[in-house]
C-alpha positions in Angstrom: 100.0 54.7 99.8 100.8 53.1 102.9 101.1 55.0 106.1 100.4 54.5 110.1 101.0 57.6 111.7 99.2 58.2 114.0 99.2 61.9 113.2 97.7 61.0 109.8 94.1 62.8 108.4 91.3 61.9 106.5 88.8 64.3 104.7 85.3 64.8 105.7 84.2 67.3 103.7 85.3 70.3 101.6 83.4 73.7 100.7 84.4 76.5 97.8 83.6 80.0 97.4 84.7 82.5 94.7 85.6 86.3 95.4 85.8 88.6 92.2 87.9 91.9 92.2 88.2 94.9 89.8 91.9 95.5 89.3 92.8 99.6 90.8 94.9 99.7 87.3 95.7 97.4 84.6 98.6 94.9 84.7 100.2 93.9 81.4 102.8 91.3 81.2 103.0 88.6 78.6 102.0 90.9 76.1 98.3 90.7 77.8 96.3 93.5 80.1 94.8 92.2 82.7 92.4 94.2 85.0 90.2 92.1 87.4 90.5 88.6 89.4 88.6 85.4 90.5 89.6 84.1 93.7 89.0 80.2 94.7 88.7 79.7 98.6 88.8 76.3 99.6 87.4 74.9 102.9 88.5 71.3 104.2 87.5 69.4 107.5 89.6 66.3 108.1 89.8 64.1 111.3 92.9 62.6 112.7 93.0 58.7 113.4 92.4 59.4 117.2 89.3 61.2 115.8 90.3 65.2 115.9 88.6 67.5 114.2 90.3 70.4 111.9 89.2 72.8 109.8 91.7 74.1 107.2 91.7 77.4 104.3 93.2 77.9 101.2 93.4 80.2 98.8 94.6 81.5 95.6 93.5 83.6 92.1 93.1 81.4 89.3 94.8 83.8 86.9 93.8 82.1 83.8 95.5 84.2 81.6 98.9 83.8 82.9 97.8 79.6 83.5 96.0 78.9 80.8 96.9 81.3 77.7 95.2 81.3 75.0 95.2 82.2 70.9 91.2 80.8 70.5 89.7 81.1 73.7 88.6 83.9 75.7 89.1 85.4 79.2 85.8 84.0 80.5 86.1 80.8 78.1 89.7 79.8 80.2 88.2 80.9 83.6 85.0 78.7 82.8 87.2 75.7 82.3 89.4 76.1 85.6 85.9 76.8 87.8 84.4 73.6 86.0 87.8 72.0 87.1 87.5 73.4 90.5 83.8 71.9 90.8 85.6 68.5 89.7 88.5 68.9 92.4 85.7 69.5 95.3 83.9 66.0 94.5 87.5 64.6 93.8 88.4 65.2 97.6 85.2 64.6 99.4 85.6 61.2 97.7 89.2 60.6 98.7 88.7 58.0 101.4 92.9 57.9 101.5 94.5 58.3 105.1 98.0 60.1 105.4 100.2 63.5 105.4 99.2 66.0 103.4 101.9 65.9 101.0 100.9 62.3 100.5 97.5 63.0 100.1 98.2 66.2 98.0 100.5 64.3 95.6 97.7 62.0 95.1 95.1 64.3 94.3 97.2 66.1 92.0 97.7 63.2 90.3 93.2 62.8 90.1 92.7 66.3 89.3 94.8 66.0 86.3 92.8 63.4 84.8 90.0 65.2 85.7 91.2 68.2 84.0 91.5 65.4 80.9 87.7 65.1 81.7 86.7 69.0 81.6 88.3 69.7 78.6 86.6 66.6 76.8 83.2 67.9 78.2 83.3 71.4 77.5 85.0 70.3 73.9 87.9 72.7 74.6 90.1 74.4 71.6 93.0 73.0 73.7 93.4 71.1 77.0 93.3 72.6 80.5 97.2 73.0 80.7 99.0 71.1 83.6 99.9 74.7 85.1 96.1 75.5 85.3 95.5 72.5 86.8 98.0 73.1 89.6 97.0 76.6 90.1 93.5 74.9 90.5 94.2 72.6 93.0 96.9 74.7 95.6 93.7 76.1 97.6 92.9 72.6 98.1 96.4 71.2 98.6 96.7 74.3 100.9 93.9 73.6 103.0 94.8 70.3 103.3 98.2 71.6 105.0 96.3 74.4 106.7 93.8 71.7 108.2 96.8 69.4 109.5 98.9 72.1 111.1 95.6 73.2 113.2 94.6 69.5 114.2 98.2 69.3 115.6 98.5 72.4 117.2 101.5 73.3 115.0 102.6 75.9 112.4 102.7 73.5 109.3 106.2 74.3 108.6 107.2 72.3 111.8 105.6 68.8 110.3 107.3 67.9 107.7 109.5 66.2 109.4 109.6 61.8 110.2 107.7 62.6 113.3 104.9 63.3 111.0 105.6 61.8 107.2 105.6 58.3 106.5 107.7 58.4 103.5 110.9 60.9 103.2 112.3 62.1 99.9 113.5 59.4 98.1 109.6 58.4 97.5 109.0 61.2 95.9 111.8 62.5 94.1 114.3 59.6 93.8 116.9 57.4 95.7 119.7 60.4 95.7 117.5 62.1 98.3 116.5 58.7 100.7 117.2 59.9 104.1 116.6 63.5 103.5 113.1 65.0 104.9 111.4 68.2 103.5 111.9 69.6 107.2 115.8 69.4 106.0 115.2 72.0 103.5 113.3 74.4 105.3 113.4 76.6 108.3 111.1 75.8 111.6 111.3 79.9 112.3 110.8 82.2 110.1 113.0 85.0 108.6 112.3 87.8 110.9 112.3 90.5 107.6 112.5 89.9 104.1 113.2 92.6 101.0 109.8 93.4 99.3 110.3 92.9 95.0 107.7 96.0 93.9 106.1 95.3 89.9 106.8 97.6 87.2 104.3 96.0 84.6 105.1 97.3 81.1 102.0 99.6 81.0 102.8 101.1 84.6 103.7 105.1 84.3 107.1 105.2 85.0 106.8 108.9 85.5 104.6 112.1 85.7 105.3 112.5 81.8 103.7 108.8 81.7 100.8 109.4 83.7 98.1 110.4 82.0 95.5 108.7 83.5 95.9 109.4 87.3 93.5 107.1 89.9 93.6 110.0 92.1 92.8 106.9 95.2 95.5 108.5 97.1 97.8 105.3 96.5 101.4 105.9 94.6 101.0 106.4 90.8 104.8 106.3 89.4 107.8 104.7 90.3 109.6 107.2 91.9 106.1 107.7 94.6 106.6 104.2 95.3 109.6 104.4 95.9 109.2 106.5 98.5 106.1 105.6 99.9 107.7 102.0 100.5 110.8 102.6 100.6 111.6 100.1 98.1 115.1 98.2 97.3 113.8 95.6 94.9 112.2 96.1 91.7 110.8 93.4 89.4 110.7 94.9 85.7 107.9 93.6 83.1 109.9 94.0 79.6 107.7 92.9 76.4 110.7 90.6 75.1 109.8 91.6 71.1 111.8 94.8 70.7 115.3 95.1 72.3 115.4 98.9 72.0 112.3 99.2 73.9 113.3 96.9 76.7 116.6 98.4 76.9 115.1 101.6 77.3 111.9 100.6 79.3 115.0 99.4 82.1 117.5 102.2 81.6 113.8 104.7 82.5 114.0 102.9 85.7 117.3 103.1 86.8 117.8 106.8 86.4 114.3 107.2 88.1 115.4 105.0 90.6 118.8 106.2 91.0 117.6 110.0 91.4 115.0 109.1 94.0 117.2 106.3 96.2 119.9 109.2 96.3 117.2 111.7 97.9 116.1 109.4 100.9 119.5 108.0 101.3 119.4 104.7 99.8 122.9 103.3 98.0 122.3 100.0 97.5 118.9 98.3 95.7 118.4 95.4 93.1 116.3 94.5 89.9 114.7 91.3 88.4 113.5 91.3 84.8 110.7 89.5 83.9 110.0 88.5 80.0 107.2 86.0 80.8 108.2 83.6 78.1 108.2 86.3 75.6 111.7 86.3 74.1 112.0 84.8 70.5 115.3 83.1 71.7 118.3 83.1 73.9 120.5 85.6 71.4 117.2 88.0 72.5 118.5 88.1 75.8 122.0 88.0 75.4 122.0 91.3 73.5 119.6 93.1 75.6 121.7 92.4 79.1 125.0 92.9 76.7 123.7 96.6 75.8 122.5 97.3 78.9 125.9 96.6 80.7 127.3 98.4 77.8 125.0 101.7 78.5 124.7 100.9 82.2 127.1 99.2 84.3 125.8 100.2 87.4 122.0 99.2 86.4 123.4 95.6 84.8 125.0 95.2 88.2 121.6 95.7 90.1 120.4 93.2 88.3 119.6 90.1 90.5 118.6 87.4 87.9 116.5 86.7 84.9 112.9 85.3 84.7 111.6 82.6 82.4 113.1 84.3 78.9 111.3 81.9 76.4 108.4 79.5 75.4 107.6 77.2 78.7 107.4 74.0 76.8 110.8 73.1 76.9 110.2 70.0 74.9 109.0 72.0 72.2 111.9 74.1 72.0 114.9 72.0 72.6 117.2 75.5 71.1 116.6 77.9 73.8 119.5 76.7 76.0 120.3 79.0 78.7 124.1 78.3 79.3 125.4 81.9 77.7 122.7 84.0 79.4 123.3 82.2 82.7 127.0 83.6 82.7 125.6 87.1 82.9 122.7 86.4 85.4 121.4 83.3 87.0 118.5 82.5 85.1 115.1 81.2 86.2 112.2 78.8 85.3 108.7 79.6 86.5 106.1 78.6 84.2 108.0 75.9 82.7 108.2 75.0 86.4 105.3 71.7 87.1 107.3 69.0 88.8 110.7 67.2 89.2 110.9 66.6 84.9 110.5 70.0 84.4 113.6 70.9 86.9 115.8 68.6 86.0 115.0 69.3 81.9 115.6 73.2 82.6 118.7 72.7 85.0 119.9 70.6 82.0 119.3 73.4 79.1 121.3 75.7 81.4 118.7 77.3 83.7 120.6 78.5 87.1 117.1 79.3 89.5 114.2 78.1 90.3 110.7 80.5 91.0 108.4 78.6 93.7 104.9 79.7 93.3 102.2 78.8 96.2 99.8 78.9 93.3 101.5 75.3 92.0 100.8 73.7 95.8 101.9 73.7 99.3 103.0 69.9 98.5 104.9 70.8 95.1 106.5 74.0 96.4 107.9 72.0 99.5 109.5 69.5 97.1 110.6 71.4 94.6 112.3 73.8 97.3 114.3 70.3 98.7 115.3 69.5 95.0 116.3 72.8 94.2 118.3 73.4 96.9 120.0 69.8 96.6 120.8 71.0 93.0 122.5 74.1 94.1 119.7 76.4 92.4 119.1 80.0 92.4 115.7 80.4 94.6 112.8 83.2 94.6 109.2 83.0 95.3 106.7 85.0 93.3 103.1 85.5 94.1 100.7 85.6 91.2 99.2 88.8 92.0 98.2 87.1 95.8 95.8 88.9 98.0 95.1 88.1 101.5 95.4 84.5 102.6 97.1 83.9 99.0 99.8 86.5 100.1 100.4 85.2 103.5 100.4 81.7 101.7 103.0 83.0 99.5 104.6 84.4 102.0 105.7 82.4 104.3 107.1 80.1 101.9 109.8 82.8 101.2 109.9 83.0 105.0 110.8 79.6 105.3 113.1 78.3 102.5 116.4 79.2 102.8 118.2 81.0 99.9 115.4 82.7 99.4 116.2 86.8 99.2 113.2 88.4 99.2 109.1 88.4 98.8 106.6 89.8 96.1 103.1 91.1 97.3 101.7 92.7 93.8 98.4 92.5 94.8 99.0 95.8 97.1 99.8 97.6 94.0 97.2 96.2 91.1 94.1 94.7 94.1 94.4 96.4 97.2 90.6 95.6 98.0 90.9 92.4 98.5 93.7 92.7 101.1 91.6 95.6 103.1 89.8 92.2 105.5 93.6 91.3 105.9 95.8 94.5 107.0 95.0 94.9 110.1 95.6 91.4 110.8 98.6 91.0 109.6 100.1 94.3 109.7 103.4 93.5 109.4 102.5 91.5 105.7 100.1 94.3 104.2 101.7 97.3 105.2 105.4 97.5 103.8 107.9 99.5 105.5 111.9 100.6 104.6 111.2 98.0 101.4 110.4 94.8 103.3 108.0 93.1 105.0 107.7 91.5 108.7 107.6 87.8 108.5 107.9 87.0 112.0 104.3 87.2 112.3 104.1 83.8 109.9 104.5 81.4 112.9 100.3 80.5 113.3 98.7 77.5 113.1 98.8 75.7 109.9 99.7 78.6 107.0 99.1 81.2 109.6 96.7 83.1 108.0 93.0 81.7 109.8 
C-alpha cells in the first residue's frame, strides 16, 4: 500500500475484552435456539504521522451460530474457534507496522486474519474451517476501532473522512476501474437521517399471542406482538419463518397480520410493513414462490406490506448454482445477507437474480462502506441488520443505516432478546435505546469517530 497523507495512522497497541449475556428469552431462527451471547470489545491506540494520539472502540457479538453453523461442532466448540481467532487478530494488528486510512489498513488485515483463520482451524484440528463470515464477524470490532480511532484523532465523525481529503486510493482500487473517480464519501451521507423506522423481530418461537404465551418473563417488558406493538409503537416487522413447511409459514405470517392489523387499527396506525426472514432455510426457489403466491392469494393486504425477502436459500452460491432468484424477485426484491462477504459474492448474487443487499456492521466498518458504494452503483435494494447488537454494536449498526442512502429503516433486536447489555448505554443515547412512534432518533450519531465513546 502506498499512501502519504498526512492524515494517515499507525497502530500502537490493541486490547480485547469479552462480555457474556443471558438472553431475557430464546431466539430461534435458522432452525436453531439461541439464548445467551459473547461480546468482543476491541481497544486500538494509533498515532498520526504528525505524532497524535487516538484511542478508538469497537464492538460486536460473535454469534457463532448464525457465523459459523455447524452439523459436528458445538456451541462452545464454534465460539472457541472465533475467540482463538480473536487472540490471533490482536497480535495480527499490534504487528501491523502499515501506515494509512483505515479502510486501507482494514482491507489488509482482513486479508491476514483470514489466513490466520487458515491457521486456527489447522491448530485446533477443526471438523470444518473457520468460515469466511466468522472471520469477518471476528475482525469488525477491530476494523471498527480502527475507524473509531481515526475519526477521534481528527476531530471528526468518521463518516466525514472518507473522502480524497483523507483516502489515498478511491474506488477503482478496491472494487474495479468502473468506479475510478468515485469516493466512498460519494455514497454516503455526512449528516445523518434525523429518524429512521425501527424493524421489531418476530423469531419463530416468539408468542405471537396470549394463547402462545405460556411461559410469561413477568420483567415487565412486552411479551406478544400486539404489547409491542403498542409499547413501541411499531410500523416494521421482520418475520422469522422456518422455511421447511409452507403451511406453517403461511400461517405463522397470516397470525401476524391480523394481530397486527387489529392492534394498528386501535392506536390509529394505517400504514406499516413486513420483512421475512428464512435465514437460508428454503429447499429452493419454487419454496418461496408458492409461499408469497398463497399468501397474496389469502392476503392481499399482508402480501402488499411486505417490504422484501431475506436470504431464502443455502449461502454458498457456488454450491448451488439452481437457486436463481429472478421469479421471486418479481414479487419482492430479494436480498443476500449471509452469502454477502465481498465484491464476488455481490456481483455472483446480483447475477442469479438477487435485487438487495443486507449490510451488517458485524462484516466491518471497511466492507460495509464498500459494499454500500457498489450496491448503490448497481441499483440495489439496501437494509442494514444488526446481529442481535447491543450497545456500541447497535450504535455501530446504527449509524450505518443513518448514513447510507436508500436505506429505510434500522433493527435493534437486542432490546427485545438482551436488554442488559444495553442498560450502560440508554441513558446515553436515549434517542437509540428507547424507541418511540416505531423509530429511532439518529440525529444523535454525529460523535467522534462511530459516536458511541
Amino acid at each position: 500500500m502506498t499512501s502519504t497523507k498526512p492524515t494517515d495512522i499507525r497502530i500502537t497497541a490493541v486490547r480485547t475484552t469479552y462480555e457474556h449475556y443471558d438472553y431475557r428469552t430464546t431466539m430461534k431462527f435458522g432452525g436453531m435456539a439461541v439464548d445467551k451471547a459473547t461480546i468482543l470489545n476491541v481497544e486500538c491506540e494509533v498515532v498520526t504521522r504528525s505524532g497524535k494520539v487516538a484511542r478508538g472502540f469497537g464492538s460486536m457479538p460473535l454469534s457463532n451460530i448464525w457465523a459459523f453453523p455447524s452439523r459436528t461442532m458445538n456451541y462452545d466448540q464454534t465460539l472457541a474457534a472465533m475467540t482463538a481467532l480473536a487472540e490471533r487478530c490482536t497480535r495480527i494488528m499490534e504487528g501491523h507496522a502499515e501506515v494509512g486510512h483505515p479502510v486501507d489498513l482494514g482491507v489488509e488485515l482482513e486479508e491476514k486474519f483470514l489466513a490466520a483463520a487458515d491457521e486456527v482451524s489447522r491448530d485446533l484440528k477443526l471438523d470444518q474451517p473457520i468460515p469466511k463470515l466468522a472471520t469477518l464477524v471476528t475482525g469488525s470490532p477491530f476494523d471498527a476501532a480502527l475507524h473509531d480511532a481515526f475519526g477521534k484523532a481528527h476531530g471528526l465523525n468518521c463518516y466525514h473522512t472518507y473522502g480524497p481529503d483523507f483516502m489515498s486510493r478511491d474506488l477503482g482500487a478496491y472494487l474495479g476501474a468502473e468506479y475510478a473517480g468515485r469516493w466512498i464519501s460519494d455514497f454516503v451521507l455526512r449528516t445523518p437521517k434525523a429518524r429512521m423506522p425501527l424493524y421489531h423481530l418476530i423469531g419463530a418461537l416468539d408468542p405471537l399471542d396470549d394463547a402462545e404465551l405460556t411461559k410469561p418473563v413477568g420483567d415487565g417488558l412486552p411479551e406478544t406482538l400486539p404489547q409491542w406493538i403498542r409499547f413501541n409503537g411499531l410500523t416494521h416487522l421482520k418475520i422469522k419463518l422456518n422455511g421447511d413447511d409452507v403451511a406453517w409459514d403461511l400461517e405463522r405470517i397470516l397470525k401476524v397480520d391480523r394481530l397486527s392489523a387489529d392492534t394498528q387499527r386501535d392506536i390509529g396506525v394505517s400504514a406499516w410493513l413486513y420483512s421475512l426472514d428464512f435465514n437460508e432455510r428454503c429447499p429452493n426457489v419454487d419454496y418461496l414462490t408458492e409461499m408469497l403466491r398463497k399468501l397474496r392469494e389469502r392476503s392481499p393486504a399482508g402480501f402488499d406490506r411486505v417490504q422484501y425477502v431475506e436470504q431464502p436459500t443455502a449461502r454458498d452460491l457456488k454450491a448451488h448454482p439452481g437457486n436463481r432468484m429472478h421469479e421471486a424477485a418479481k414479487l419482492k426484491p430479494v436480498v443476500i445477507d449471509e452469502s454477502l462477504t465481498d465484491l464476488e459474492s455481490l456481483m455472483l448474487a446480483r447475477e442469479m437474480g438477487y435485487t438487495g443487499a443486507a449490510l451488517k456492521a458485524c462484516k466491518g466498518q471497511s466492507q460495509s462502506m464498500l459494499m454500500a458504494a457498489a450496491a448503490q452503483k448497481l441499483g440495489m435494494f439496501l437494509c442494514v441488520q444488526d446481529l442481535t447488537c447491543p450497545g456500541a454494536s447497535l450504535i455501530h449498526s446504527a449509524g450505518i443505516a443513518a448514513h447510507v442512502p436508500g436505506v429505510a429503516a434500522i433493527e435493534s433486536n437486542s432490546r427485545q432478546y438482551c436488554p442488559a447489555a444495553n442498560s450502560a448505554w440508554a441513558d446515553r443515547f436515549p434517542g437509540i435505546f428507547k424507541v418511540r412512534n416505531g423509530s429511532m432518533d439518529t440525529s444523535c450519531l454525529t460523535g467522534l469517530g462511530l459516536g458511541s465513546v
